[in-house]
Each structure stands twice: as C-alpha cells, then as structure tokens.
C-alpha positions, 0 to 999 in steps of 0.5 A: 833329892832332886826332882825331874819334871818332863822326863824327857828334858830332866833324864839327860840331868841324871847322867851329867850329875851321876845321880838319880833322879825321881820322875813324878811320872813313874814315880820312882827314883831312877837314872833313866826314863823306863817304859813302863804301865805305871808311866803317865802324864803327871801335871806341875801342880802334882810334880810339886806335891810329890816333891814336898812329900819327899821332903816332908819323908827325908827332912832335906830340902828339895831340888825341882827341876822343870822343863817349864815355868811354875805358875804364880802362888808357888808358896814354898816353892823358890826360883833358884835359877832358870835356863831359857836361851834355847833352840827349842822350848822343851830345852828350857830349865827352871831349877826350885827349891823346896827348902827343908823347913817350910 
C-alpha cells in the first residue's frame, strides 16, 4: 500500500508507478486528486494514523510518501530514503515505511 501526503506532490507518484495511491485528504485510494466536499486538509500526524490503520487492516507494510519531513518521535515510522535537491519546496520527497509487524 502506498500512501501520498500533499496530494499535489504524491499524484504525479500514481502515474510513474501505475498504481493507486491513498490520499488522507479524501481518504480514498485513487490515481488522482478528485474535488470533491469530503477533501480537506489533513495534518502529517493524521496522515501517519490513517496509514497504521491500513496496515493494521492488510497485515503488509506501508509505504508514506511525504512532501515534508516527520517531526522527530516517529515511533515505527522508518526513514527510507529522502528526495530534497529541488527548485521548489513542495517538490521534495521523503519516503517511510510502516513496517507490517510493529
């Protein structure tokens, strides 16, 4: 499961791995960004619970995809790899993972 925080930034993710992707924001597993009510901001604190419930619901580890960085005291939260030699700040990509077994 991979997970996109900063819909703007994560979309883009969907279609260079042809996959879906689950925005916090809508809460929903997509290939793109819809406008919709139910879209809102949602705070990185929040985008990590909804990403340890879906792992708690499929067993499998989780991939979070960020367009910032996770404040310090991730708990489970791992670091994979970050992406920050870029232009602009929101083109930055910090990629963690919530293994399956805590």
């Amino acid at each position: 499961m991979l997970v996109g925080h900063g819909d703007f930034q994560t979309s883009s993710l969907s279609g260079q791995l042809d996959r879906p992707i689950y925005y916090p924001s809508s809460r929903r597993l997509g290939t793109y960004i819809r406008w919709s009510a139910d879209r809102g901001p949602v705070s990185f604190e929040d985008a990590v619970n909804q990403a340890r419930t879906l792992r708690v619901g499929s067993g499998r580890p989780v991939v979070l995809v960020a367009s910032s960085a996770l404040p310090p005291g991730g708990g489970d939260v791992k670091l994979l790899g970050a992406l920050t030699n870029s232009v602009v700040d929101d083109e930055r990509y910090y990629v963690y993972l919530l293994p399956a077994n805590p």
